[in-house]
C-alpha positions in Angstrom: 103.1 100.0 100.2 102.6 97.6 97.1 98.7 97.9 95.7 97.5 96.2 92.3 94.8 98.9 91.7 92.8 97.6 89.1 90.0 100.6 88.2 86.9 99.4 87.4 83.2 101.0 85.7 85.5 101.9 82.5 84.4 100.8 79.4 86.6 98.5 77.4 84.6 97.7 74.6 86.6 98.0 70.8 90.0 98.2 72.5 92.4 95.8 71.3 94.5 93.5 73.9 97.6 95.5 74.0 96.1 99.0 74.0 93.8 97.4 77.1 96.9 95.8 78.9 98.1 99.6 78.6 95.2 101.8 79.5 94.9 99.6 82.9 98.4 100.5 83.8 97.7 103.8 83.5 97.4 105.7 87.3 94.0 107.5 87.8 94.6 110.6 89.8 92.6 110.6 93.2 91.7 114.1 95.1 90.7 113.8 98.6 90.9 115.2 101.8 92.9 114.0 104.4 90.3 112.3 106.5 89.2 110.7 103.6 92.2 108.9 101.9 93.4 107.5 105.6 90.6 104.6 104.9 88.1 103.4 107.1 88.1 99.9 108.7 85.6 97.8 108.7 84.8 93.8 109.7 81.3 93.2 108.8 79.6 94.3 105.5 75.1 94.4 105.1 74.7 94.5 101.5 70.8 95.1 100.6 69.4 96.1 97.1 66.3 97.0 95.4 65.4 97.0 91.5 67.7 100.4 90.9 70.6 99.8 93.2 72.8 97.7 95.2 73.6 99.9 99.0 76.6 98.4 100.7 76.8 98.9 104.7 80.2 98.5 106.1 79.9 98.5 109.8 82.9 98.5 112.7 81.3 96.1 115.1 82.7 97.0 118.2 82.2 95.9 122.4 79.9 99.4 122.1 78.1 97.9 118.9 77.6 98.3 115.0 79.2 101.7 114.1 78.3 102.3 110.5 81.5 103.7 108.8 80.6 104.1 105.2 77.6 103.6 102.7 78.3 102.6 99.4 75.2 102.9 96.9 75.9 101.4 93.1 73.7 100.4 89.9 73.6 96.5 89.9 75.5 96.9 86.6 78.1 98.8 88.9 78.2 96.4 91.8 78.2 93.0 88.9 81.7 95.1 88.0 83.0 95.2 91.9 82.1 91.6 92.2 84.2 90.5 89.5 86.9 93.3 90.8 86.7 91.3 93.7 87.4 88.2 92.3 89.9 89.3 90.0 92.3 90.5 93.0 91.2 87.8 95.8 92.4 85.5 92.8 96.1 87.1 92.5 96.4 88.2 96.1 96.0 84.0 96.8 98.4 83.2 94.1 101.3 85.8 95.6 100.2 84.9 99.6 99.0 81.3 99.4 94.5 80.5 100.0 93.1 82.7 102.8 91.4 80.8 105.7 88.5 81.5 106.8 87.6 80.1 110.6 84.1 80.0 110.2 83.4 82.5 113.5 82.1 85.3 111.4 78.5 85.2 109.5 78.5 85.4 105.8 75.2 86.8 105.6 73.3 88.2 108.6 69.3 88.2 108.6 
């Protein structure tokens, strides 16, 4: 399977364009267990915050109801990192796959 990993929280600051262009090439080695590096699915996401930290909910929302399936807590400077992470690849995954539709069925934000 093709990924375009981009790791993010690393601090770029005084590296020059082509040592950048190389250090994000670079693999980061990942140990997990098992369990852990199969993934978990999700379809909805609660995202709440207070002044220290930003706690991401990602929920399986099944016929037997919301499962919670992972719990994600970052630093707002963290999550502002994510977001543009985010971006970033949503941005390049359009451009190789065409614009992703989205039917309008799902919330974006639930109250």
């Amino acid at each position: 399977m093709e990924t375009d990993q981009s790791p993010i929280g690393v601090n770029h600051q005084g590296v020059g364009t082509m040592e950048k262009a190389q250090e994000e090439r670079q693999a980061i080695p990942i140990n997990t267990a098992d369990e852990m590096s199969r993934g978990r699915y999700s379809n909805t996401l609660l995202v709440t915050h207070g002044p220290e930290e930003f706690i991401m909910d990602f929920l399986l929302q099944s016929p037997n109801g919301a499962h919670l399936v992972a719990r994600v807590i970052v630093t707002p400077g963290h999550m502002k990192r994510i977001v543009k992470a985010l971006a970033e690849n949503l941005e390049k995954y359009e451009a190789r796959f065409g614009e992703i539709q989205v039917d309008g069925s799902t919330p974006l934000s639930m109250q």
